[in-house]
ChimeraX commands (.cxc) that place a marker at each C-alpha (Angstrom):
marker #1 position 52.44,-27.92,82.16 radius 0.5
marker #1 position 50.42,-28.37,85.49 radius 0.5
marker #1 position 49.75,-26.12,87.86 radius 0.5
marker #1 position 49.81,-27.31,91.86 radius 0.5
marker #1 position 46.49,-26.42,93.18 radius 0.5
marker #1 position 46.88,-28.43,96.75 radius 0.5
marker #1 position 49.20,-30.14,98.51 radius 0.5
marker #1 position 49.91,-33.68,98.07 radius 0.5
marker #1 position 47.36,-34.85,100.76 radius 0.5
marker #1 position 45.14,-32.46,99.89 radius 0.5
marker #1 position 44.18,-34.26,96.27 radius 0.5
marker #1 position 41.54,-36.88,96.86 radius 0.5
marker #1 position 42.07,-39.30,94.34 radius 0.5
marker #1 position 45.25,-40.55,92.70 radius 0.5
marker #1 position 45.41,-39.04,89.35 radius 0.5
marker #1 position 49.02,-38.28,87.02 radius 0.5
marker #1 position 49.47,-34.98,88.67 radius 0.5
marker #1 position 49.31,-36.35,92.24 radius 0.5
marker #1 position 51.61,-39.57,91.14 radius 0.5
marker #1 position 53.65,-36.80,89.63 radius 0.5
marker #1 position 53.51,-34.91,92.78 radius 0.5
marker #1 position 54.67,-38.19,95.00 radius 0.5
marker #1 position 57.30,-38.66,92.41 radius 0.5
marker #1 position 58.52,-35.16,92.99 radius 0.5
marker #1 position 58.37,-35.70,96.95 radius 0.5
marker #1 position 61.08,-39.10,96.47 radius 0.5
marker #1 position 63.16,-37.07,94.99 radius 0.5
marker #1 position 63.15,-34.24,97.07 radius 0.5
marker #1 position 61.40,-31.62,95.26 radius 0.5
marker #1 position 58.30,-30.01,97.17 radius 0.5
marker #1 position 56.54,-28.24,94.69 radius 0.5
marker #1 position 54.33,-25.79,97.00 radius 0.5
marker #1 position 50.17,-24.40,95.72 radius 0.5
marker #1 position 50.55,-22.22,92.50 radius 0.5
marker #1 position 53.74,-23.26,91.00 radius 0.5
marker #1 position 53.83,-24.87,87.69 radius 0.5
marker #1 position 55.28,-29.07,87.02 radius 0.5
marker #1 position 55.74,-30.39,83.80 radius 0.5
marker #1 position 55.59,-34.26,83.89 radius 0.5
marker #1 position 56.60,-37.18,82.16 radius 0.5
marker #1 position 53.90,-40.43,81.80 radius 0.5
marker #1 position 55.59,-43.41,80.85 radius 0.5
marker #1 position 52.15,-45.53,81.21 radius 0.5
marker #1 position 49.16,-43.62,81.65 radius 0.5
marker #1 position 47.00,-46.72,82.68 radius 0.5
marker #1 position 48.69,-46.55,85.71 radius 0.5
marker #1 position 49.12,-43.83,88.14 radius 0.5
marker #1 position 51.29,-44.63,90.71 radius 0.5
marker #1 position 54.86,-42.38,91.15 radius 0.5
marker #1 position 56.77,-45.43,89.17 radius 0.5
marker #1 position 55.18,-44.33,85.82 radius 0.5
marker #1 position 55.71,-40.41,85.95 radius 0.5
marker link #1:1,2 radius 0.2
marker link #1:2,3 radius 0.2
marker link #1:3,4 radius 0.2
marker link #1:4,5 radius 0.2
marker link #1:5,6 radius 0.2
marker link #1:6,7 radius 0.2
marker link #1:7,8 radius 0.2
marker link #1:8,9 radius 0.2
marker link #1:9,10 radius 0.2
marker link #1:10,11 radius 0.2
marker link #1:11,12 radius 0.2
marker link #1:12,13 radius 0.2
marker link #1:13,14 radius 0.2
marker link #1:14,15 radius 0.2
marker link #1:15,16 radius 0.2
marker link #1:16,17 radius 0.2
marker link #1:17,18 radius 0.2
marker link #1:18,19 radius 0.2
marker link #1:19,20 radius 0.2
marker link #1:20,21 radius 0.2
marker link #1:21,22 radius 0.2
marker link #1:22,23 radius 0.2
marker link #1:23,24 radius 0.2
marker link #1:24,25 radius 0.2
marker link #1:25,26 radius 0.2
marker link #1:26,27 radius 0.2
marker link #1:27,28 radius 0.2
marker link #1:28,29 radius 0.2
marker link #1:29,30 radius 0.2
marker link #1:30,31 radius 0.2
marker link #1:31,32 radius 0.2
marker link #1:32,33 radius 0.2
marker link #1:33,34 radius 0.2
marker link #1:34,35 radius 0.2
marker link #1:35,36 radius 0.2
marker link #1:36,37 radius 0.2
marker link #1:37,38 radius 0.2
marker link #1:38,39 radius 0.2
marker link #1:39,40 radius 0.2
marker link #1:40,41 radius 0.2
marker link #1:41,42 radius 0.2
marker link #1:42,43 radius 0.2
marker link #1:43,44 radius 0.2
marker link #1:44,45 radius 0.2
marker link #1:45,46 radius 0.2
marker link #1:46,47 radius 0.2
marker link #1:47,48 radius 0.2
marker link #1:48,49 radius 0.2
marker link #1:49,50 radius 0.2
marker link #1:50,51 radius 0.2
marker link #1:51,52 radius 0.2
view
């Protein structure tokens, strides 16, 4: 489990939270600073919203 930290734009680089985060905003979830995510990576090479 992850903990949100920022928002979205707030993260600087793309990493599996933040892809995780974007993946979270398509769908219509807006986790806010503080709350927990758990997260699925279905290719961790890659870290764009289609792989979390």
């Amino acid at each position: 489990m992850n903990r949100v930290s920022k928002t979205t734009a707030e993260y600087p680089m793309e990493t599996l939270t933040v892809a995780a985060l974007r993946r979270a905003d398509l769908e219509g979830v807006d986790p806010s600073p503080g709350q927990s995510v758990q997260l699925v990576v279905v290719d961790a090479k890659r870290r764009s919203v289609n792989h979390v």
